[in-house]
C-alpha positions, -999 to +999 in steps of 0.1 A: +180-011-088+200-042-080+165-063-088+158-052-117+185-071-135+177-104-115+163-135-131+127-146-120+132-182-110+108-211-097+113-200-061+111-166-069+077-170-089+066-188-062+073-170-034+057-140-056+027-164-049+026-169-018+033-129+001+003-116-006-018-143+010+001-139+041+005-101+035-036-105+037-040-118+069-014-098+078-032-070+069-070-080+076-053-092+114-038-055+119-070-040+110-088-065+135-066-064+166-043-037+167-047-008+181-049+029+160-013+041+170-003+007+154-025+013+125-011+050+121+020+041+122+017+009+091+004+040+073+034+053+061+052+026+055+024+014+030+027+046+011+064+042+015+069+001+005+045+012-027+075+018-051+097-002-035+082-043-045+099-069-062+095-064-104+073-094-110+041-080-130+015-104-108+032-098-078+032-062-083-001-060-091-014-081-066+004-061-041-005-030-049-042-039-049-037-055-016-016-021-005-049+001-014-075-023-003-061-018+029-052+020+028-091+023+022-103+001+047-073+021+071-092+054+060-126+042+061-124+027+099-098+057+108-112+091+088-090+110+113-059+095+102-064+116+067-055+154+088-029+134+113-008+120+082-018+144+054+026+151+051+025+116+042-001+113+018+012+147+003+046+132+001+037+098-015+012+117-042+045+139-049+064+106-054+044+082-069+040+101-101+051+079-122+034+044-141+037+025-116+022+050-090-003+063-109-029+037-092-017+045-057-023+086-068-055+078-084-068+058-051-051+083-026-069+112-044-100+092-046-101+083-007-092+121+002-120+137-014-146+112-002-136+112+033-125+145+038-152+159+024-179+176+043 
């Protein structure tokens, strides 16, 4: 990827910094307010935007922390949304194989057998 090969800068670093505050109250606003079609639909693109962050190690870590945190909470408030986007989940297992996915697998499998258990 085009990133990949990019130098981190200040701005960069700082920036890095700064998304997942506001990706937080991004997040813990969503989960407030919106309503569960919203919610549904941020589902995907979670398991989607997993792979797909800027390769700064804190950022990515922070991120994908943040990213699961709220997949859980999603789950937790929403167990119904586990049969409605199980393709999704399937998929992003499938995907998300490798190191950097292995948390996202781990947590996924994790929230599927505790919720979707009887």
């Amino acid at each position: 990827l085009l990133w990949n090969s990019l130098p981190v800068t200040p701005r960069v670093s700082s920036v890095c910094k700064l998304v997942p505050r506001f990706l937080r109250v991004y997040f813990d606003v969503l989960l407030e307010h919106a309503p569960p079609e919203c919610i549904e639909q941020v589902v995907p693109l979670l398991l989607q935007r997993f792979a797909s962050l800027y390769p700064v190690d804190f950022f990515l870590r922070s991120v994908h922390a943040l990213i699961i945190d709220t997949l859980l909470a999603i789950f937790q408030q929403w167990p119904q949304f586990l049969l409605k986007l199980k393709h999704e989940i399937v998929r992003a297992i499938s995907m998300h194989l490798d190191h950097r996915g292995v948390f996202l697998v781990l947590h996924l499998c994790w929230i599927i057998g505790e919720l979707a258990s009887p």
